[in-house]
C-alpha positions in Angstrom: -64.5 92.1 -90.6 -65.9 93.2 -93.7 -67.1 91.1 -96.0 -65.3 91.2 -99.7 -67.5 89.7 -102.2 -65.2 87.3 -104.1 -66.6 88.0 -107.5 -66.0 91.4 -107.7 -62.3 92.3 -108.7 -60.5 96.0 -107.4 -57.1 97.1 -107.6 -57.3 97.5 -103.6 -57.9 93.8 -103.5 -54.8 93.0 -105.0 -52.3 90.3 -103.2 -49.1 89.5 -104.0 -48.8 86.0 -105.0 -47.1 83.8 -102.5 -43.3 82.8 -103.4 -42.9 79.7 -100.4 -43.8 76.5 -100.3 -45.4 77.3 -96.9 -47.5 80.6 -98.4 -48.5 78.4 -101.3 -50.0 75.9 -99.1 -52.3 77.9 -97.4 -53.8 79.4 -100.6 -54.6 75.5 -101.9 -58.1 74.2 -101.7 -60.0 74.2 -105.2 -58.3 71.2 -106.5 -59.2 69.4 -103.6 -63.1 69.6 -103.7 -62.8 68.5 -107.0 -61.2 65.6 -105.9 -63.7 65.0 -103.3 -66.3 65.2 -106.6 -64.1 63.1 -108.0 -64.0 60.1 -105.7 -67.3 59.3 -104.9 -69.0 57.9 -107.7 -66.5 58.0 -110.1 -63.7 55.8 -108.3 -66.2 53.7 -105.4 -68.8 53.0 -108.4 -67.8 53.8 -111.6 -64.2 52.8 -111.3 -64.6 49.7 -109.5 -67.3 48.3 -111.6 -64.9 49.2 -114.5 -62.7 46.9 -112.9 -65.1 44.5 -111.7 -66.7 44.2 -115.5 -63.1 44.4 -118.0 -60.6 43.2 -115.6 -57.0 44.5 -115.8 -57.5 45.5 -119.8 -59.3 48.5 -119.1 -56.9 50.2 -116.8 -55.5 52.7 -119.5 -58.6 54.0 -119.4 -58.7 55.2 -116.2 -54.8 56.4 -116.4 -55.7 58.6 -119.7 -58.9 60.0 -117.9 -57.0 61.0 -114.9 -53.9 62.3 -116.3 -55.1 64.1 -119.7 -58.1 65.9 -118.6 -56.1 68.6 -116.0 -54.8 70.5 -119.3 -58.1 71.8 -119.8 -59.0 72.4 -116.4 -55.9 74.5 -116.2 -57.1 76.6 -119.2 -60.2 77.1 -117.7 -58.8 78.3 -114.3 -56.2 80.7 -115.9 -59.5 81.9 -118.0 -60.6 82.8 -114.7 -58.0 84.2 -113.0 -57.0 86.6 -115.7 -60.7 87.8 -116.7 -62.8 87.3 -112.9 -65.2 85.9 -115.0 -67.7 82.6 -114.3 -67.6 79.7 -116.2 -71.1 80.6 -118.0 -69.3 83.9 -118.2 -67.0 82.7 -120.5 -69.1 80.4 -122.3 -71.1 82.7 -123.2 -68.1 84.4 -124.9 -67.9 81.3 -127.3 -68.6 81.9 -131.2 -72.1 80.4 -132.9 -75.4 80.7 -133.0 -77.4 82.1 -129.3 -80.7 81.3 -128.4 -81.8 85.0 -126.4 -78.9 86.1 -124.4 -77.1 82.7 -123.8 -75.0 81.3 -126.2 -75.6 77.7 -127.5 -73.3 75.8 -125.2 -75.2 77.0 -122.3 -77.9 75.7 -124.0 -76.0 72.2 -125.0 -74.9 71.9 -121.3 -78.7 72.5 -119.5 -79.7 69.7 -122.2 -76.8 67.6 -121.1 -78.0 68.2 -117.6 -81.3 66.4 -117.8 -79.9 63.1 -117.2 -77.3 64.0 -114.9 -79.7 63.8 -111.3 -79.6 60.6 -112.5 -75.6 59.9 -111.5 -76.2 62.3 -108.0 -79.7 60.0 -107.6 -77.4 57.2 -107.2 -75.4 58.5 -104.8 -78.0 60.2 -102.2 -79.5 56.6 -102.7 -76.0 54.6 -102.0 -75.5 56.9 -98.8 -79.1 56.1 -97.5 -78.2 52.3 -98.5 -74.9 52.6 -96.5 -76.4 54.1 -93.7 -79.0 51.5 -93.3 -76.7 49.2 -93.2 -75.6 50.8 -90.5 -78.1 51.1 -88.4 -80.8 49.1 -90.1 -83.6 50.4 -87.7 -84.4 53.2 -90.5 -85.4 52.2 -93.3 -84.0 53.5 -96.8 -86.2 55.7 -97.8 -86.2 57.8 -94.4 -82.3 57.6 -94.9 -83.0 59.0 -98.3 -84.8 62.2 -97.2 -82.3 62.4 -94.5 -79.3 62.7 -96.7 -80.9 65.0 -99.0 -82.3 67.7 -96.0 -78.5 67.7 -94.6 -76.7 68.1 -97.4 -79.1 71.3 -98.6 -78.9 72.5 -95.1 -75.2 72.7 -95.0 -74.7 74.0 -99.0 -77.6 76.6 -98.8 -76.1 79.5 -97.4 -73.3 79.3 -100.0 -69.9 78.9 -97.8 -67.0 77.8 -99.5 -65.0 77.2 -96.6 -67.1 74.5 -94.9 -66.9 72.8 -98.8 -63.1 73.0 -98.9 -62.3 71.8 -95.3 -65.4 68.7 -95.2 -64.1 67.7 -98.6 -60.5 67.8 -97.7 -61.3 65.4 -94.5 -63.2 63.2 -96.4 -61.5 62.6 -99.4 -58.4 62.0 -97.0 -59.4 59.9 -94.7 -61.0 57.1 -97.2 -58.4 57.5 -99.9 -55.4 56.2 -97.1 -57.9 53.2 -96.1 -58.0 52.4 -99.5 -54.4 52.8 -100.4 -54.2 49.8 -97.0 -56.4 47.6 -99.3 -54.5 47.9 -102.0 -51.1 47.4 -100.2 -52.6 44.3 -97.9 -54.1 42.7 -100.9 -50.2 41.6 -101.7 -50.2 39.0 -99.4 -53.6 37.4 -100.7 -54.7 35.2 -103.4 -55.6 37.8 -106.0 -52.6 39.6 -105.7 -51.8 41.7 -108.8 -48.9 40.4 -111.4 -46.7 42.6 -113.0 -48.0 40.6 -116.2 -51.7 42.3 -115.0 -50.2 45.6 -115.4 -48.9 44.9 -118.3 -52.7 43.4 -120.3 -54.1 46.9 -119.1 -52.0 49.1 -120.6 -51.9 47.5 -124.4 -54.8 49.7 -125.6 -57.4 46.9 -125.9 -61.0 47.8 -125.5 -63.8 44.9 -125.2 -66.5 46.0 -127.5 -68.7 44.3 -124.2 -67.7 47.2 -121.7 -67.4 50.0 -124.0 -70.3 51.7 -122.6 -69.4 51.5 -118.7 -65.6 52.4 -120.1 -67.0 55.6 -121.7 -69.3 56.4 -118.5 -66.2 55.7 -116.5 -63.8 57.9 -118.8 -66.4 60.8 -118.2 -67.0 60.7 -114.7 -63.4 59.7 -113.5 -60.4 62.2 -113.3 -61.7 65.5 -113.8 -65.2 65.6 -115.6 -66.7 68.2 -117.5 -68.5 69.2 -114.3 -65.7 69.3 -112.3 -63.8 71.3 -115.0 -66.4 73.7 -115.2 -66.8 74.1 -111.4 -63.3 74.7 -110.9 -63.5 78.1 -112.1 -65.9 79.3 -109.2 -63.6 77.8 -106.0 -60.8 80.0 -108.1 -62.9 82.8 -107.4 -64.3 81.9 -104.4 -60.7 81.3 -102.7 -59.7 85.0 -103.9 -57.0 83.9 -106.8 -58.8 86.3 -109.0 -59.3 89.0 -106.7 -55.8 88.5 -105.5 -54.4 89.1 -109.4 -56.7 92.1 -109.5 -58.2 93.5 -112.6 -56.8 93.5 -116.2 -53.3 96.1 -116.2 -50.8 97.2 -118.6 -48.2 97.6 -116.4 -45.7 94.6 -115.7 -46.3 94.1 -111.8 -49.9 93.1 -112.8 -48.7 90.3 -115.1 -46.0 89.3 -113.0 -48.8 88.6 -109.9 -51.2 87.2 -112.4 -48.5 84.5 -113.2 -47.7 84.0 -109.8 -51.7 83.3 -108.9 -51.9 81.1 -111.8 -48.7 78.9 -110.5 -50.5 78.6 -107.5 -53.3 77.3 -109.3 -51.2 74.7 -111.1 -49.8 73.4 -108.0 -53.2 73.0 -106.5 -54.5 71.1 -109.8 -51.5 69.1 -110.3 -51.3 67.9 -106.3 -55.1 67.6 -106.8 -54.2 65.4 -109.6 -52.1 62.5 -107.9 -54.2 62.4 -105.1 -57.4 61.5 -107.3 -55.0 59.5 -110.2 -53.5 57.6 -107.2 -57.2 56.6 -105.4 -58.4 55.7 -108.9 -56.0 53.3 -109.6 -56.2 51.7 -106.8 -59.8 51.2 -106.6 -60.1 49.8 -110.1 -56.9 47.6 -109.7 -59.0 46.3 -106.1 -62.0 45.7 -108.6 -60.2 44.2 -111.0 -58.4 41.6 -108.7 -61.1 40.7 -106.1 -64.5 41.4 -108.4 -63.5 40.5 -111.6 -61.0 37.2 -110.3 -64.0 36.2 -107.9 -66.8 36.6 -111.0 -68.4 39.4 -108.4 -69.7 42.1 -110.9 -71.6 44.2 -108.8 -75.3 43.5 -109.4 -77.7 46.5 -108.8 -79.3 45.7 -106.1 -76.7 44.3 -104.2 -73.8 47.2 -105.2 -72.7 48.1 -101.7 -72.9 44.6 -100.2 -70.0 43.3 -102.9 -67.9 46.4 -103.0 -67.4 45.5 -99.4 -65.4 42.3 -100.3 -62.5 44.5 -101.9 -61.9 46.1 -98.1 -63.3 42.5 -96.2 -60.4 40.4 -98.5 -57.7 42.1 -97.9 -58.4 43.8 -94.6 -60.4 41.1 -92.8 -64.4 41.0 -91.9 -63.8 43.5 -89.3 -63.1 45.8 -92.3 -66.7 45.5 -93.6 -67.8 48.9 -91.0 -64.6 50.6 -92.2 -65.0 50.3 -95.6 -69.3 51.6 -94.8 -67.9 54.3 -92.6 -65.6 55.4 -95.5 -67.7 54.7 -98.3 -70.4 56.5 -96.5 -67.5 59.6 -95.7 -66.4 60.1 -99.2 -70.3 59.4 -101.2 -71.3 62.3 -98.7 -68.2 64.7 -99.9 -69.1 64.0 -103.2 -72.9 65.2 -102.1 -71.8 67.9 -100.5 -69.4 68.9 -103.3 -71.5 68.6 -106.4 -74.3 70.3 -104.8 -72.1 73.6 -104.3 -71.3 72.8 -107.9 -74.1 72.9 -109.0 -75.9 76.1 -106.9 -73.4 78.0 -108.6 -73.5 76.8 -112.5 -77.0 76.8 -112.7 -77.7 80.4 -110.9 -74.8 81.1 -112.9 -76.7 79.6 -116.2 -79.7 81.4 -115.4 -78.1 84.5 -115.1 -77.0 84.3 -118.6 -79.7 83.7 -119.7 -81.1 87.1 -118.6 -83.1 85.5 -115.1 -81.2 87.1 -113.0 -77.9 89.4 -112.2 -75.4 86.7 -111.1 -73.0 89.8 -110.5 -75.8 90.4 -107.7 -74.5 89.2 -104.2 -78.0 89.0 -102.8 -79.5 87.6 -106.2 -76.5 84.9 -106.2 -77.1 84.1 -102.7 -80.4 83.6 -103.6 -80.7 81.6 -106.2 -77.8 79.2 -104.3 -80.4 78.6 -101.4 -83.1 77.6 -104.3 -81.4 75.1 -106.0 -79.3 73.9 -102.7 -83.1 72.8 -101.9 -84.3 71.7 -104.8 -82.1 69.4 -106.4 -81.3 66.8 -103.1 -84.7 66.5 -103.9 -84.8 65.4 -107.3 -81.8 63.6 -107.0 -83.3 61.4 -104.3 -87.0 61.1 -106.4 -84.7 60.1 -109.2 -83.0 57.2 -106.8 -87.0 55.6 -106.6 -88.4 56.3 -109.4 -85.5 54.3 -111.6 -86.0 51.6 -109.0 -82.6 52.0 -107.3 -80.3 50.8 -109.8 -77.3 53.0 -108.8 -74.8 51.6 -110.9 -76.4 52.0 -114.2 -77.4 55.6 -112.9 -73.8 56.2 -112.5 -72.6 55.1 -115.7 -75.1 57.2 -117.5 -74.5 60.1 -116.0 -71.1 59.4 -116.8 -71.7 59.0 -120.4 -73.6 62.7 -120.5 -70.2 64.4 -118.5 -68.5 62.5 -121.9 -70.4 64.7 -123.8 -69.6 67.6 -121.5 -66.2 67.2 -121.7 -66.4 67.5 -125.7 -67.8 71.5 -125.0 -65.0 72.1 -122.4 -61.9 70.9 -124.5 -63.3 72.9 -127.5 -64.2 75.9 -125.6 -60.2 75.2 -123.6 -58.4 75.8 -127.3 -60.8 78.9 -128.2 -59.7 80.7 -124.7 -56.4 79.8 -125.3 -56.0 81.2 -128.9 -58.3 84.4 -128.1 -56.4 86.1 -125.4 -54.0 88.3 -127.0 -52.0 89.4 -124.0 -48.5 88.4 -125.4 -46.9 89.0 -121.7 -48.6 85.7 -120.6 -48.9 83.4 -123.6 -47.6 80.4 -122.5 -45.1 77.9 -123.8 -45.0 75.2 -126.3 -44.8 72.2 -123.4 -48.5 73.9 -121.8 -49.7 74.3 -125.9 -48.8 70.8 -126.0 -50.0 69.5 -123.2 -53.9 71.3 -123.9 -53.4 70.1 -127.5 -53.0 66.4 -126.2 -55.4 67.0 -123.7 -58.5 67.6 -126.1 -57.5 65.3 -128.6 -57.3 62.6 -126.1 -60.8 63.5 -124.8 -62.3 63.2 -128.2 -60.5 60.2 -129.3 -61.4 58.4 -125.9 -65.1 59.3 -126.6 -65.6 58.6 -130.1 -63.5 55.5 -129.6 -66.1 54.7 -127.2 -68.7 55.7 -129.0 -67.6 53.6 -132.2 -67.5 50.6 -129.8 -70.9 50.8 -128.3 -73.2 51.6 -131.7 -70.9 49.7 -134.1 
């Protein structure tokens, strides 16, 4: 079979969009590694020590992060279906001042990045911790080169498919174990009040947890990374060699709006599956770790997120919940390493290094960094002496920051296309305009709380 490069767009190439539930099914996938980015050290970490940390107060939070973010992850991925173009791609269309070829969100975002090994760190570090546990034989730091050789061995050769299908698994398999917890924890002690539900959605914010709340804001729901990752499993999946390039004539519209309903459906079902995991992972933190006074300390993080599976479910739930902590922290590997192969060779490439447009080049540059950044991520794990929460919730606070350059660059994309055929309507222009105002309320609120 020969081999269509998924970057390039033809009029050949062309597909007409799929108009059954059935045929829309098969052509879903994107949304879903997101979600398996999502859940690992957003929801198991971030989330739940949220929860552990605020209690029940802070659950708006993580309902406004979930469910506001997806309008500008929607503007992104029609961005890319309608032009082919990367995410750097169309970054790099942005207005203000460049620095060489690349324009200065590029620039923003490799700053940004600096700290970010520090949030993947913590999570090459918890799966080396799980595993230990599980057979405690190895020690953690052979567990920690063992996660980190496995994960580039099975992201450097660049297939999408093996992402999509591991993630999809993964994500899956832990989120219905945790959905258990949540239901079983009913019939214990600490189960949750409608009066609970109620203190977390009153818009109260602790000055005291402002700063895991902002980490948590940026690193659950879709993040900045994820939004700007989205764009290359759009591309890689086909939606925008399916739409074909740019055409004046109305078929071409009419399958462009059919590939980017496909893509809604994908972000939206992506959506409740990640919304609905979150939730219940912060309301499990909020009722067994905050109740019991069991904030997660650093160097015991794993051992006490145990006790929201081991309360509800039993002791014999203590290798479950290791087995599917381990499942899902290694989807999340496995996910943000493909991530990020692409936007930094993509990065690169804008800034004149090298011809992202370039199969073999791309291919390339994805086997570099599919190497070199397990390894950082787990030198980062020692050399901040394993505190993996705190790890987390700063990279968290840096995606914030992200997410600021996405919603902005979101509203210029969606007032610079001037193809009137598919301007869209005043509920989607309302939703994006919520969307980023949301973002930058949630993260100056945040902001205001921690330095003021």
């Amino acid at each position: 079979m020969t081999w269509i490069d998924p970057y390039q767009q033809s009029p050949d190439d062309r597909l007409s969009p799929p108009t059954t539930w059935w045929g829309t099914l098969k052509h879903l996938g994107p949304g879903f590694i997101l979600s398996a980015s999502i859940v690992g050290s957003g929801e198991l970490v971030a989330t739940t020590h949220l929860g552990a940390t605020a209690g029940f107060v802070a659950l708006w939070v993580i309902l406004v992060s979930c469910l506001v973010k997806v309008a500008v992850q929607l503007e992104f991925g029609k961005r890319a279906i309608l032009t082919g173009e990367t995410t750097m791609e169309s970054l790099n269309t942005l207005p203000g001042p460049r620095l060489g070829n690349a324009n200065w969100s590029i620039w923003l975002w490799l700053a940004l990045m600096i700290v970010k090994p520090l949030q993947t760190g913590a999570i090459v570090g918890l799966v080396a911790v799980i595993l230990s546990m599980l057979i405690p034989v190895i020690s953690v730091v052979i567990w920690c080169i063992v996660a980190a050789v496995v994960v580039s061995l099975l992201v450097f050769r660049g297939n999408y498919v093996l992402v999509e299908k591991v993630s999809l698994v993964m994500t899956g398999l832990f989120t219905l174990l945790t959905l258990i917890s949540l239901f079983q924890l009913q019939w214990t002690p600490n189960a949750i009040a409608w009066t609970d539900i109620g203190s977390g959605l009153t818009f109260q914010l602790p000055a005291s947890v402002a700063f895991v709340a902002l980490g948590a804001f940026g690193i659950t729901g879709v993040g900045g990374d994820e939004i700007m990752a989205y764009n290359y499993w759009l591309l890689e999946k086909g939606y925008a060699r399916n739409a074909g390039p740019r055409e004046d004539n109305p078929q071409w519209a009419e399958d462009a709006r059919g590939w980017m309903r496909v893509m809604y459906i994908d972000a939206i079902l992506a959506m409740v599956v990640y919304t609905a995991m979150t939730v219940a992972f912060f309301l499990l933190g909020a009722a067994i770790l905050n109740a019991g006074g069991a904030v997660p300390p650093q160097s015991k993080l794993v051992e006490v997120l145990c006790l929201i599976y081991t309360e509800t479910l039993g002791e014999s739930a203590r290798y479950l919940f290791l087995l599917g902590a381990l499942a899902v922290l290694f989807s999340t590997l496995l996910a943000a390493l493909a991530a990020w192969t692409r936007l930094y060779s993509d990065a690169v490439g804008q800034i004149g290094l090298l011809d992202y447009r370039d199969p073999k080049q791309r291919h390339g540059a994805f086997a570099f960094f599919a190497w070199l950044f397990p390894a950082v991520w787990a030198s980062c794990y020692f050399l901040i002496t394993a505190k993996p929460a705190a790890m987390v919730i700063i990279g968290g606070v840096a995606t914030t920051v992200i997410l600021f350059i996405v919603a902005g660059a979101a509203l210029w994309f969606r007032y610079t296309d001037g193809d009137q055929r598919l301007k869209p309507g005043p509920l989607y222009d309302a939703a994006l305009w919520i969307s980023a105002i949301s973002i930058a309320a949630i993260g100056l609120l945040g902001a205001w709380k921690l330095f003021i």
